[in-house]
C-alpha positions in Angstrom: 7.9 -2.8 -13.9 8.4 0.7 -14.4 10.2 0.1 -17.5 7.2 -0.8 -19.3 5.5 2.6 -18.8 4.9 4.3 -22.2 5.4 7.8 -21.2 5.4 9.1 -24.7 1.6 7.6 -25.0 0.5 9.3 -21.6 -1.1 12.5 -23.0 -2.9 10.2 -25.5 -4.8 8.3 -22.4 -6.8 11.8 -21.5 -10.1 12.5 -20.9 -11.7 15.8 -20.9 -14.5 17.5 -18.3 -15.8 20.5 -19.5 -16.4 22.8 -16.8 -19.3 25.2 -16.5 -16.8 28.0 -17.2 -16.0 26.1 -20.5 -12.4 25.7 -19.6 -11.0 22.1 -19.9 -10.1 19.8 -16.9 -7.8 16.7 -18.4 -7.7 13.7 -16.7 -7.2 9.4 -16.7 -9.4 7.2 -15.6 -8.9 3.7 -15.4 -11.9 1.9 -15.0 -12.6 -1.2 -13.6 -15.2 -2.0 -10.6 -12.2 -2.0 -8.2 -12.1 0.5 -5.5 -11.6 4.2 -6.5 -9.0 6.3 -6.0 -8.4 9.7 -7.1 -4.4 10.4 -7.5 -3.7 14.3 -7.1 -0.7 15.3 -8.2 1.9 18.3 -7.1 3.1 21.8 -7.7 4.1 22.0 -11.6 3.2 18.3 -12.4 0.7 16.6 -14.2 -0.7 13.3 -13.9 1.8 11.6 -15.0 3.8 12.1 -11.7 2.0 9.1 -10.7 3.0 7.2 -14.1 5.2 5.3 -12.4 3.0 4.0 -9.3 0.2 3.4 -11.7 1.1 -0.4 -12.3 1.8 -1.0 -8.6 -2.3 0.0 -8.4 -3.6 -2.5 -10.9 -6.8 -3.9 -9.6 -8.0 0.0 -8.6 -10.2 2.2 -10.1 -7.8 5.2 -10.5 -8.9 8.6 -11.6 -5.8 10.9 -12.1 -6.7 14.4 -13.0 -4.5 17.7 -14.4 -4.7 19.7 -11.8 -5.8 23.4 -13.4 -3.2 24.9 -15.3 -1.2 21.9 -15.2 -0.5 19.3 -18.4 -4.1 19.6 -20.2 -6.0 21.8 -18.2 -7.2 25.1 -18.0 -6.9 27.3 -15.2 -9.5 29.4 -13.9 -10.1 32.7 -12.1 -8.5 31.4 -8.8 -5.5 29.9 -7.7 -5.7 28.8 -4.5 -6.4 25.2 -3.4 -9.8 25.7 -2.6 -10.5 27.0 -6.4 -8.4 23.7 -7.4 -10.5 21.5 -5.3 -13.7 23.0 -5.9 -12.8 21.5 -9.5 -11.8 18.1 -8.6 -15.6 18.6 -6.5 -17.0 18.9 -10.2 -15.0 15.8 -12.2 -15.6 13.4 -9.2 -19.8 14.1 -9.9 -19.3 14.2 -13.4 -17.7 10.9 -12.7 -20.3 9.4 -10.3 -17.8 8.0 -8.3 -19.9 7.5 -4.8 -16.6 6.8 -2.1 -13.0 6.9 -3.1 -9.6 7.6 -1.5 -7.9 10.2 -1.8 -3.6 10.2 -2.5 -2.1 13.6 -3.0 1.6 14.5 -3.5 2.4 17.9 -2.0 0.0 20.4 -3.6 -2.4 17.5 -4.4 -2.2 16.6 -0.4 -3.2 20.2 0.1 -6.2 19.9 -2.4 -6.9 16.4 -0.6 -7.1 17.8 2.8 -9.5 20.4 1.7 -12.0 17.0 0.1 -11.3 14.8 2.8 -13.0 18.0 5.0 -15.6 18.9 2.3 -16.8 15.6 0.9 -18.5 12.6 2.7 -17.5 10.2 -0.5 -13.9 10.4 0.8 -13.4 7.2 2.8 -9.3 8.3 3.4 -6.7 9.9 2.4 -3.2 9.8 1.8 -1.1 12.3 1.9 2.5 12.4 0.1 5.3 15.2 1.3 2.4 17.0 2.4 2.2 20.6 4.7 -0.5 22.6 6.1 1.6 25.8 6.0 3.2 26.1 2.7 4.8 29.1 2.2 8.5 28.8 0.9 11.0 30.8 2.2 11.9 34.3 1.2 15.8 34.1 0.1 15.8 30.3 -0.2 17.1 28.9 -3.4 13.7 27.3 -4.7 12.0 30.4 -4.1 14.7 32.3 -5.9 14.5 30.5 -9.1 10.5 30.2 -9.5 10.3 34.0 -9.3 13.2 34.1 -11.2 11.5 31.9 -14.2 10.7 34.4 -17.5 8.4 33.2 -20.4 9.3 31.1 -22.5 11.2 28.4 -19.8 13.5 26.3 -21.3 12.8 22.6 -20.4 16.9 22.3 -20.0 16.7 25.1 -17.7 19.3 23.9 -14.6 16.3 24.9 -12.4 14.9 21.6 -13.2 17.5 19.5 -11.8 17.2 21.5 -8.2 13.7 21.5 -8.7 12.9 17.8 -9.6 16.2 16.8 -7.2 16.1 12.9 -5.8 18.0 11.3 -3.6 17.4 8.0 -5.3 17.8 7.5 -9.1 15.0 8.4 -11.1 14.4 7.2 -14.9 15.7 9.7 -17.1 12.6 9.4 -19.7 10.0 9.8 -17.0 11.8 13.3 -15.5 12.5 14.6 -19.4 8.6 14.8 -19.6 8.0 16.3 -15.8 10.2 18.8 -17.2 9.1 19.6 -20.4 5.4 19.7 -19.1 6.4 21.6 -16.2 8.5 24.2 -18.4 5.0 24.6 -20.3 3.6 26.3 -17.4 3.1 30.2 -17.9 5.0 32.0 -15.4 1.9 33.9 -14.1 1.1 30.3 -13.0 4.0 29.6 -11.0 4.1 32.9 -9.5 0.3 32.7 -8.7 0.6 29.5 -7.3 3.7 30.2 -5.4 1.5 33.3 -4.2 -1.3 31.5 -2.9 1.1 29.1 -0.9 2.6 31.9 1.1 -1.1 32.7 3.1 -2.4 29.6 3.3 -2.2 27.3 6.7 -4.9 24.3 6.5 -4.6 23.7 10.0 -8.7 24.3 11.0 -9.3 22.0 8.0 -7.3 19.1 8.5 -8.7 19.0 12.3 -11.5 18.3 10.8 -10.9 15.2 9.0 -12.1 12.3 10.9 -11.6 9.5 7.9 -8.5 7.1 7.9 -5.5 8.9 7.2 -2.4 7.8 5.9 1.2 10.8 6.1 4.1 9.8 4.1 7.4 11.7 3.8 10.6 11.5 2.9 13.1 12.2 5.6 15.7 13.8 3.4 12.9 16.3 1.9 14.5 19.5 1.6 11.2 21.3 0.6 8.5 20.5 3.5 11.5 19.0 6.3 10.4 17.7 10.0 9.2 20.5 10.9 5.9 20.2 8.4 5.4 16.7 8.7 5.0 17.0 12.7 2.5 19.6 11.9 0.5 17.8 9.8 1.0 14.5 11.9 -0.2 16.7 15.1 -3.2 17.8 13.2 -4.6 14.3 11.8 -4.2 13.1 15.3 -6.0 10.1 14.1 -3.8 9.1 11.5 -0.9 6.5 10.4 2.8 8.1 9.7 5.1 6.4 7.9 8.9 8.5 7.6 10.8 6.7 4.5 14.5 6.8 5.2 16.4 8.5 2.6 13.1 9.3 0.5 13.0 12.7 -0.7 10.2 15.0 -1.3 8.9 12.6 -4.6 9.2 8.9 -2.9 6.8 7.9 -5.6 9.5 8.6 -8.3 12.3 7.4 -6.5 10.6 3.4 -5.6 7.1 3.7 -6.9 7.0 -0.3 -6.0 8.2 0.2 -2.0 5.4 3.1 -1.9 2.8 1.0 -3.2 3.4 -1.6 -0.5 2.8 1.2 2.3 0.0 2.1 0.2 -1.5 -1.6 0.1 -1.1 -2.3 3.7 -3.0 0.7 4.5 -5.9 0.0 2.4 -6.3 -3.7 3.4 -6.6 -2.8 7.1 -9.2 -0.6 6.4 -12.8 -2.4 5.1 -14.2 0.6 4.4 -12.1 0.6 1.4 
């Protein structure tokens, strides 16, 4: 199925929220009266990290935003994930959407934990390769590089194949475009970003969630390893774990289709979605 994704027509499907600030915020939305769920996506992506798991979702209202300063979307005065999630706050009103789920990769679980503790229209969340303590190691190779990264970055940049690194094969056309859109990141970005992560630790927040929570990861994650998803899965003491064997930190890349299937099981045990 993934084959039939038009990823040269994904930037075409955007809509934009114009913030009170008058910055842009892109995002999809599907439609449909299916229930809602709101995709958030990681660290240097766009939306269309989820590209591939959108036609495993058919039958869902899915609303898949550009996080700020990410694909078509501006970025404000903030760049922490509670400025990122205070704008996700602003396109689900603008929206209407009454009660949705929440799936975050990474970053976008981040931004998810802080909605599922701030908003009563979550009904649950999901979180993919998620953390509550982010901060990536001084000296480690990742770390390295992203500091290393000088405007203008080339989309061929070798970075990209450590960054965007799977386990599993991943279609070539799909990670071309991760690339070029994450090589169109200003630097101040990545290094704000990156800055952010190093203080943050959403462990008082995600002990607040008391919705249905789903933790998937990767056991061959080399970015957030066991040590992160114990954390988290300590945390949401309430919720459902599911450790994919040989997964890396982007399962929904490597078999958007066997992800979807942990994702539907979830949501049909639960009515209130």
């Amino acid at each position: 199925m993934t084959s039939n994704v038009d990823q040269d027509g994904w930037t075409a499907r955007k809509h934009i929220l114009r913030l009170t600030d008058g910055r842009s915020l892109a995002y999809i939305d599907t439609g449909g009266s299916g229930p809602a769920l709101l995709l958030l996506h990681g660290y240097s992506d766009s939306s269309r990290s989820f590209s591939l798991l959108e036609p495993w979702l058919c039958g869902h209202h899915l609303v898949i935003p550009d996080l700020p300063g990410h694909g078509g979307s501006g970025i404000g005065a903030g760049m922490a994930v509670a400025d990122f999630t205070d704008d996700i706050v602003a396109l689900m009103a603008a929206l209407s959407v009454e009660r949705f789920a929440v799936i975050g990769h990474s970053m976008g679980a981040m931004i998810g934990i802080d909605l599922a503790a701030r908003l009563p229209e979550v009904a649950a969340l999901v979180t993919i390769s998620g953390t509550l303590r982010p901060a990536f190691p001084r000296g480690d190779p990742v770390t390295h590089r992203i500091l290393g990264l000088c405007d203008p970055i080339d989309p061929g940049d070798p970075f990209f194949d450590l960054w965007h690194a799977c386990p599993h094969a991943v279609d070539p056309c799909f990670l071309d475009a991760v690339s070029r859109e994450a090589a169109a990141i200003p630097t101040a970005i990545w290094h704000g970003i990156l800055a952010c992560f190093s203080t943050l630790d959403l462990t008082e927040t995600a002990v607040q969630i008391r919705v249905p929570v789903l933790c998937i990861g990767g056991s061959e994650d080399a970015l957030f390893d066991a040590s992160h998803r114990l954390a988290l899965e300590e945390a949401l003491s309430k919720g459902q774990s599911v450790l994919m064997k040989g997964f890396g930190h982007n399962p929904h890349w490597e078999d958007s289709e066997k992800v979807s299937v942990v994702l539907r099981d979830f949501f049909r045990r639960r009515p209130c979605l």
